[in-house]
C-alpha positions as CSV (number, residue, x, y, z in Angstrom):
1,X,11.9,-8.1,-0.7
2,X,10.8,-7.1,-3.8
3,X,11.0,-3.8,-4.8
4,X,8.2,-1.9,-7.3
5,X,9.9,-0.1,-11.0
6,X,6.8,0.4,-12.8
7,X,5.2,4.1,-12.8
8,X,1.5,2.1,-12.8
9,X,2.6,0.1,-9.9
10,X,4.2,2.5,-8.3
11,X,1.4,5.2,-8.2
12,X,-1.3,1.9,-7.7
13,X,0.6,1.4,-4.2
14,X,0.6,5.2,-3.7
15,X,-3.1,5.5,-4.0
16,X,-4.0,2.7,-1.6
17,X,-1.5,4.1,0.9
18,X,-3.1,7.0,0.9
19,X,-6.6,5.2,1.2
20,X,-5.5,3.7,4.2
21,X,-4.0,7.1,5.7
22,X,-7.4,9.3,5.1
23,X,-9.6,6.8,7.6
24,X,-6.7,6.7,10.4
25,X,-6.6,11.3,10.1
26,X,-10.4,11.1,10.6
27,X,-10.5,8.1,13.3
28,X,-7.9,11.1,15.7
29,X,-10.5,13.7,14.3
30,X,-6.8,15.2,12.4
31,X,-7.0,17.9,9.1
32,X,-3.4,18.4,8.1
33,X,-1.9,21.2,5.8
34,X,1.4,19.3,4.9
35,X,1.6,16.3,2.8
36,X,4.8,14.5,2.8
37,X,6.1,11.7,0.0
38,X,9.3,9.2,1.2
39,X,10.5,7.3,-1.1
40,X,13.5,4.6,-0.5
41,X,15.8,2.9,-3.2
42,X,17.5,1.0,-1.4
43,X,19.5,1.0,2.1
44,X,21.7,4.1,1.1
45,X,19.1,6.1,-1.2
46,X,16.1,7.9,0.5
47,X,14.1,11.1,-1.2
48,X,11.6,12.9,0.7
49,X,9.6,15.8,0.0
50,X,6.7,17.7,0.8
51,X,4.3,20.6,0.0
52,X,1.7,22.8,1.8
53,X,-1.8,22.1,0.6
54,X,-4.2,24.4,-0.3
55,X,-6.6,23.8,2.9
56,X,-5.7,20.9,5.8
57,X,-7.4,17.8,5.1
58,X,-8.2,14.2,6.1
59,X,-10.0,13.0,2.9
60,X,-7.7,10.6,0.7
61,X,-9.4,11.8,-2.3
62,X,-7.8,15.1,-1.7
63,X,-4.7,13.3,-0.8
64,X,-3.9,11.5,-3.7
65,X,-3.2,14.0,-6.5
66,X,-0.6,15.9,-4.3
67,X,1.1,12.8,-3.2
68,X,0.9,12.0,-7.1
69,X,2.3,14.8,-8.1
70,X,5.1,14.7,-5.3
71,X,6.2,11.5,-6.4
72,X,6.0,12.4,-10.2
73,X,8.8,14.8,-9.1
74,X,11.3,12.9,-7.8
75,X,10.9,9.5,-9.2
76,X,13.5,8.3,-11.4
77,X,12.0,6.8,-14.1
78,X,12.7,2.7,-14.2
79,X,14.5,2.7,-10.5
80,X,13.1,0.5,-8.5
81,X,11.4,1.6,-5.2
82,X,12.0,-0.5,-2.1
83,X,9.5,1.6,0.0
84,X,7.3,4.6,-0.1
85,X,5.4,6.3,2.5
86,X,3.2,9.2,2.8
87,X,2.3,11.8,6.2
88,X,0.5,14.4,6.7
89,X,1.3,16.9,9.2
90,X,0.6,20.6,10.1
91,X,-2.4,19.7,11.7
92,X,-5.3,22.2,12.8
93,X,-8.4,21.5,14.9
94,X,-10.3,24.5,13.2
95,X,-12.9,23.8,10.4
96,X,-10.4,23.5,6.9
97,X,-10.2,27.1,5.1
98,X,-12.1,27.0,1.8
99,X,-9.8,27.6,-1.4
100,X,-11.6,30.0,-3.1
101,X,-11.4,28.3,-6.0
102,X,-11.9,24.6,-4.6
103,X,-15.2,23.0,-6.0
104,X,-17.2,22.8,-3.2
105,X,-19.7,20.3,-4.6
106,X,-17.1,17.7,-5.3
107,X,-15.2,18.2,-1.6
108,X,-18.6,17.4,0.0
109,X,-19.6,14.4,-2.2
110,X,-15.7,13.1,-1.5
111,X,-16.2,13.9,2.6
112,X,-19.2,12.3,2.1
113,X,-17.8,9.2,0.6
114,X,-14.9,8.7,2.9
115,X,-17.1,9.3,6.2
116,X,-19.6,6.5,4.7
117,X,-16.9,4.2,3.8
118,X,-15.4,4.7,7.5
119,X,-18.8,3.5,9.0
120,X,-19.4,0.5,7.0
121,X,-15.7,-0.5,7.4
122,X,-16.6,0.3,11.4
123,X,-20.2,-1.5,11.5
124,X,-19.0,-4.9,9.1
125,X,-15.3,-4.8,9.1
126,X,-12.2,-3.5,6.8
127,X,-13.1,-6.1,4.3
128,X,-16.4,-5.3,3.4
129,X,-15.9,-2.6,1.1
130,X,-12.9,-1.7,-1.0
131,X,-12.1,0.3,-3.8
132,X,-10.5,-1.5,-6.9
133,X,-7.4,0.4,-6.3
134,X,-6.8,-1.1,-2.7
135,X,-7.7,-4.9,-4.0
136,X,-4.7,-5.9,-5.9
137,X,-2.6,-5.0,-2.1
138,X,-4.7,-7.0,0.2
139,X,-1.9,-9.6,0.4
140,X,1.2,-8.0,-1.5
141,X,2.0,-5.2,1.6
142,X,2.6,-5.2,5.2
143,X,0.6,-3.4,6.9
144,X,1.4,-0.1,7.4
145,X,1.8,2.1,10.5
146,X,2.4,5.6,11.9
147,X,6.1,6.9,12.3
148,X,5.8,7.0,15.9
149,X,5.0,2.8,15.7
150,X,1.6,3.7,17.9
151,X,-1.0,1.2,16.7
152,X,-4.5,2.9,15.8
């Protein structure tokens, strides 16, 4: 097992986790409040943290500053990361509360291109269209899996 020590690699595999974690919330129809971040050094060394977002979510694009942020935390600089995880929890099954200061516009356009991504993915298959982010971790990462080991 290798482990990751390089910010830019480090918040590379963050992103596409997230990426992955957005379509799996909208497949269960799931908007969470909570974001959490786990990250493991090694066998005795864990970190994990969390914050309340501003409005429960599903969208990855929402997801990946605050996990960004999170791990920009509690990352120490250089240490190598054996593996990192992110939930979301605190779901809801009401429509999301609006930040009043949220930029409407841009939360649409992002719903929008996550919900059109998930059909494509549906209609031709996980393979047919990825973003550059999620490329360079097609073969490098198991695949990953809810905490309670239920496949999707």
């Amino acid at each position: 097992m290798t482990d990751i020590n390089t910010h830019e690699e480090l918040i590379s595999a963050l992103s596409h986790i997230c990426s992955m974690l957005g379509p799996r919330l909208r497949k269960h129809n799931l908007k969470g409040h909570t974001i959490t971040l786990k990250l493991r050094y090694d066998m005795q060394h864990t970190q994990t943290v969390q914050c309340k977002m501003a409005y429960a979510t599903d969208n990855e694009f929402e997801l990946i500053p605050y996990a960004k942020k999170l791990f920009d935390d509690i990352w120490q600089k250089g240490r190598g990361v054996r593996l990192l995880g992110v939930g979301v929890s605190g779901f809801t099954d009401t429509d999301a509360q609006m930040d009043l200061f949220a930029d409407e516009k841009k939360r649409k356009a992002f719903d929008a291109l996550a919900h059109t991504s998930d059909k494509i993915k549906e209609k031709y298959g996980e393979s047919t269209l990825q973003y550059g982010r999620d490329i360079r971790f097609k073969d490098s990462f198991s695949k990953t899996s809810t905490m309670n080991k239920k496949k999707d």
